[in-house]
C-alpha positions, 0 to 999 in steps of 0.5 A: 465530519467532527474528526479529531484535530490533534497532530499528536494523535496522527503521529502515534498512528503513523508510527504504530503502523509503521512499526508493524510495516517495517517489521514485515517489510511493507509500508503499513498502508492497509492497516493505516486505512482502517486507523483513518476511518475509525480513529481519525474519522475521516470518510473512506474517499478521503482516507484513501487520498491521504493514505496515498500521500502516507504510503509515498512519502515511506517508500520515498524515504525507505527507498535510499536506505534499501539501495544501500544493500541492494544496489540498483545495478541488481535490478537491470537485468529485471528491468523489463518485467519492472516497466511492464507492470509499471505500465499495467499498474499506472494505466489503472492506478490513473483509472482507478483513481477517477472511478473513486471519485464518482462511486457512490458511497455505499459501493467505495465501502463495499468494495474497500472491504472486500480488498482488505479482506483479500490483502489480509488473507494474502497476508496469511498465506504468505505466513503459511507458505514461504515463497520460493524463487519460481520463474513460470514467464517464459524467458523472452522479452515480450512473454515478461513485458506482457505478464507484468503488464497485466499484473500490474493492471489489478494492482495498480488497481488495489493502489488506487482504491485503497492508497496502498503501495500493493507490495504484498502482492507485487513482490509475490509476483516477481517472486513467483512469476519471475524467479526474484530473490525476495529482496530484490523482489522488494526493492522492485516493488518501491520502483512500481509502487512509487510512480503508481501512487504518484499516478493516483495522487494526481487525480485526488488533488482536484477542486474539492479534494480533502488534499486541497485542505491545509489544516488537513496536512498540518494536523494529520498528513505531515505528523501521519507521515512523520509517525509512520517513517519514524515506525518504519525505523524502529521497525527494521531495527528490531526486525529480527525480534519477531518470527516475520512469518509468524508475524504476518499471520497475525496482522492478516487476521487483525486487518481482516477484523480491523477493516470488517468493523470499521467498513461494514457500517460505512453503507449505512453511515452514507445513506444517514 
């Protein structure tokens, strides 16, 4: 595949995307899908490692800033909901990540579509209707363990089908199943996301990989990742510039146009 070998290039997506993320408190990585498929021409298979590699160094850097004004000390009383998805989302991340070396191409296309379709409008509907602290679990131990851990099983699924980090459906989860305070529910969400697509990472570094590649990291994951920490940046600084709900209508029709024109080809492109 003829993929462009600028690293300035790679640094400018990152840190677009990862201005939008940090201005909607995500790490960008669905929309960074599509920008590797489309812009950097690399294939679906190979865009979805490199997006878990982008999507882990964000939430490795963003990580101590957040603790910073939310102390960890505020998530031990949640920590059994933490480790329940924890379990759910690695168990399938570590599967999931091995079904995606073996699909076929046409069926890897289809179904990266039909996730960024759903998480654009899961975007949407977080736009619309703002998300109170609900807990629905019951308070028990068991009850919380077991809830998590089967909602961790689809998103740690979402994770390592599309390399994302699944914070938007993760801090709705704790939010509305657990009765968490949004920002505790976000720095919940880096505690599940990062050892979920570490999980998945390491069944992406097999012979063959597009990780084993070292002009792959120099010209497009290290300026990638550089981008998008620099756009996480900007875009917590300027967070209160944009009305975020506002906001995120928006980017889930854009990730819904965005992820129709680039995947819907990609059955036809597999078969030439």
């Amino acid at each position: 595949m003829n993929r462009p070998v600028r690293p300035a290039l790679a640094f400018g997506v990152g840190s677009v995307i990862g201005t939008v993320g940090g201005l909607i408190g995500l790490g960008g990585a669905e929309f960074r899908l599509p920008a590797l498929v489309g812009v950097l021409q690399f294939s679906a298979r190979e865009a979805v490692a490199i997006n878990l590699v982008a999507s882990f160094v964000v939430l490795a850097a963003a990580f101590p800033f957040r603790a910073a004004s939310v102390p960890l000390a505020t998530i031990l009383p949640h920590l059994p909901a933490v480790l329940g998805m924890l379990a759910g989302s690695m168990s399938a991340a570590w599967v999931g990540a091995g079904w995606l070396r073996r699909a076929p191409d046409r069926l890897l296309g289809r179904s990266i579509l039909v996730l960024l379709v759903a998480l654009g409008c899961v975007l949407i509907a977080e736009g619309l209707f703002v998300a109170e602290p609900t807990r629905l679990v019951g308070a028990g131990l068991i009850p919380t363990v077991l809830v998590a851990a089967l909602c961790g099983i689809g998103i740690g699924l979402v994770s390592s089908l599309l390399g994302v980090a699944g914070g938007e459906l993760i801090i709705p989860v704790f939010i509305l199943l657990f009765g968490v305070d949004v920002k505790l529910a976000g720095s919940m969400s880096m505690l599940v996301g990062m050892p979920t697509i570490a999980v998945g990472l390491l069944r992406h570094f097999g012979a063959g990989s597009v990780l084993r590649e070292g002009p792959v990291w120099r010209r497009t994951i290290l300026p990638l990742g550089a981008g998008s920490i620099f756009g996480a940046i900007l875009g917590a600084l300027a967070l209160g510039l944009v009305p975020s709900q506002a906001l995120k209508i928006g980017l889930g029709l854009i990730l819904i146009w965005s992820a129709w024109g680039v995947f819907r080809h990609l059955p036809q492109e597999a078969r030439a």
